[in-house]
C-alpha positions in Angstrom: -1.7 40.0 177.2 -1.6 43.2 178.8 -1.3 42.3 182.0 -0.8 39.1 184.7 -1.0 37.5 187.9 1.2 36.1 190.4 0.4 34.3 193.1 3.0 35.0 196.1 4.2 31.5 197.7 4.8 32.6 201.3 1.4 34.9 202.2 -0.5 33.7 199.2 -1.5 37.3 198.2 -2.3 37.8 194.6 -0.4 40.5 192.4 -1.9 41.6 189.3 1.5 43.2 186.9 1.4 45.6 183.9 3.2 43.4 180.9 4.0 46.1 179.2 5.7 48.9 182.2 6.2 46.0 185.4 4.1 48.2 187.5 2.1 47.2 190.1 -2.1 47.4 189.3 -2.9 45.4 192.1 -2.3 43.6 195.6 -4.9 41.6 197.0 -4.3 39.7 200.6 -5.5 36.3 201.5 -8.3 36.5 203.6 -7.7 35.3 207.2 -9.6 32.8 209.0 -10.5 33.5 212.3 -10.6 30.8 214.4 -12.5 30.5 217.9 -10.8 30.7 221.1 -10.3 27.4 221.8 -8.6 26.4 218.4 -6.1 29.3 219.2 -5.5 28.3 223.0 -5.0 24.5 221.9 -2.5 26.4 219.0 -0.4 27.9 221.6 -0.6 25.1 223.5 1.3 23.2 220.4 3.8 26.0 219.9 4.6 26.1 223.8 5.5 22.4 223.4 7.4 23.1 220.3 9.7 25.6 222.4 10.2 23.5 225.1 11.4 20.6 222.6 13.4 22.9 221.1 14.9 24.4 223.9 16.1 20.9 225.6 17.6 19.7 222.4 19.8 23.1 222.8 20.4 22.1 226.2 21.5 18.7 225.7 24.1 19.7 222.6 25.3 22.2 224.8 26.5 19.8 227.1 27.7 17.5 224.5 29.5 20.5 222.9 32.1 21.1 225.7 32.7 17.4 225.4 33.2 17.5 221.8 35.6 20.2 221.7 37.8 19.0 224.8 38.3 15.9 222.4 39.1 17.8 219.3 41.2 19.8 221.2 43.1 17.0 222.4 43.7 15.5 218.9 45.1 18.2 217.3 47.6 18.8 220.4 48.6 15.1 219.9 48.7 15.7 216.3 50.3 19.3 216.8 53.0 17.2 219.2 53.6 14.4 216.2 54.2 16.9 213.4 56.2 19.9 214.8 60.3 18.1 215.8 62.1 21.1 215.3 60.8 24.6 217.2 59.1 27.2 215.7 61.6 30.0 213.9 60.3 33.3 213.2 61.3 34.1 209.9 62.2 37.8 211.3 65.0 36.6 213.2 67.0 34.9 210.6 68.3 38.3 209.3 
């Protein structure tokens, strides 16, 4: 085998390698299909959906987020409160 193909996963282009030096021989692209007007209208129409989906789940963890870290904020003062008897010394002082 002098030389060999790879198929690429993400664009599906096809690369044709020397075995021997790793160089490149050749690079060939998927073809596209074109599709008519109407297919890519109702496409966008899909991916507009997709973003406003999107966009209110964002919107409703962002509300929940504020909620979430008041309440994790509060336990750790309680637990801040529970742990810490004696005040904080700062080690430079005890010279």
């Amino acid at each position: 085998m002098d030389k060999f193909q790879i198929f690429c996963p993400c664009c599906e282009a096809s690369i044709t390698i020397d075995a021997k030096t790793g160089a490149i021989l050749s690079h060939e692209e998927k073809a596209l299909k074109h599709g008519s007007f109407e297919e890519l209208k109702g496409e966008l129409g899909k991916q507009a959906q997709m973003r406003d989906q999107i966009f209110n789940q964002e919107l409703s963890s962002m509300k929940d987020r504020e909620r979430l870290l008041e309440e994790k904020f509060q336990e750790a003062f309680k637990k801040a409160d529970k742990t810490s008897t004696t005040p904080f010394k700062n080690p430079l002082d005890l010279d």
